[in-house]
N, C-alpha and C positions, 0 to 999 in steps of 0.2 A: 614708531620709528625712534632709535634710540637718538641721542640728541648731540651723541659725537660724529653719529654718520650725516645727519642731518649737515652741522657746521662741514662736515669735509665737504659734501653737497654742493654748498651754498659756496665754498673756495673755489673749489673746482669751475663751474659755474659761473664765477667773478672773472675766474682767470681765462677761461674764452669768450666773455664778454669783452672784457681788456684788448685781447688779441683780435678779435672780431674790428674792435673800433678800431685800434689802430687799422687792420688791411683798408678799411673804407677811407681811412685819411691817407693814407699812402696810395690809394686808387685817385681819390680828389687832387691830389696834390698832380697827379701824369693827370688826370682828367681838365684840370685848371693850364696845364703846361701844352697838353696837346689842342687846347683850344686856342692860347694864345697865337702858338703858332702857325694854324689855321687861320684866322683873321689877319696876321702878319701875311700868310702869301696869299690870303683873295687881296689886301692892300696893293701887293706889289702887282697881282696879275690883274687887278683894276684898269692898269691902262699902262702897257708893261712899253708901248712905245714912247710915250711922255719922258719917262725915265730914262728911256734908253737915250733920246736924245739930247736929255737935259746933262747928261757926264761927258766926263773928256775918252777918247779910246783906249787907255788903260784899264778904265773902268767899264768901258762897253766888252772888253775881254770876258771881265771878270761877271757881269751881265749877262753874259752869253752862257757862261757853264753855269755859274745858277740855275736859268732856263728852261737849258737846253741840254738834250743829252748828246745831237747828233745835229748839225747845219749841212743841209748840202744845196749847192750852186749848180743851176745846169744850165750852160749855153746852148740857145737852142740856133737851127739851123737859118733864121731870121734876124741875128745879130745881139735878141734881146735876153737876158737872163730871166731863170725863173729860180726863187729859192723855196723849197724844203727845209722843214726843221722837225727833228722829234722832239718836244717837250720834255724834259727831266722830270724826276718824282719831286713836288707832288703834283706842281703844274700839268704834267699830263693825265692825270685824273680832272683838276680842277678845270678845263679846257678844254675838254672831250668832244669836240666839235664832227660831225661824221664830214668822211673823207670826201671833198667835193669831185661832181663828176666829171671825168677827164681827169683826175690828177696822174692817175700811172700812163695815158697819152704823152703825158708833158716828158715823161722819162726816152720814151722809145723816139720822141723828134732831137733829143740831144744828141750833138755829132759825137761819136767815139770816140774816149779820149778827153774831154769836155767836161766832164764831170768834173767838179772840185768840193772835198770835202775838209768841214773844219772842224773840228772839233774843239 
């Protein structure tokens, strides 16, 4: 092999070695950022009631769309509230709880009308 094609070889070579390393430090670098953020919302969803009542209601707004994607309140025909929430991303991954039973019961005793939703 002559020994200029060689040296091209060998450049060639370096420079997808180069570009290689860099992709894997630019994958670590989201890889290092998506984890943080990860541990940041199992923190908050540790015990997301603590929080909520540790702030003033400004903050329990702002608490609530964090969250939550969807609150809903239903009166039921016995005087007592029941609430509904859909979880926001990522919390409703992290919280994937299966849907206990009777909960679409609890829809069809609200009087019509009665339904209040917050977003």
């Amino acid at each position: 092999m002559p020994l200029d094609l060689l040296k091209e070889e060998q450049d060639r070579i370096a420079r997808r070695l180069a570009f290689l390393d860099s992709r894997i430090d630019a994958g670590q670098v989201e890889y290092d950022q998506a984890k943080a953020h990860l541990e940041d919302c199992l923190a908050l969803a540790r015990d997301m009631h603590a929080i909520y009542m540790s702030i003033d209601d400004s903050l329990r707004r702002i608490c609530n769309q964090a969250f939550f994607d969807r609150i809903n309140v239903y009166e039921l025909d016995d005087g007592g509230d029941v609430v509904d929430a859909d979880p926001g991303e990522p919390f409703n991954t992290l919280l994937d709880p299966p849907a206990p039973r009777g909960s679409a019961d609890l829809r069809g005793q609200a009087r019509p009308g009665c339904v209040r939703e917050r977003t």
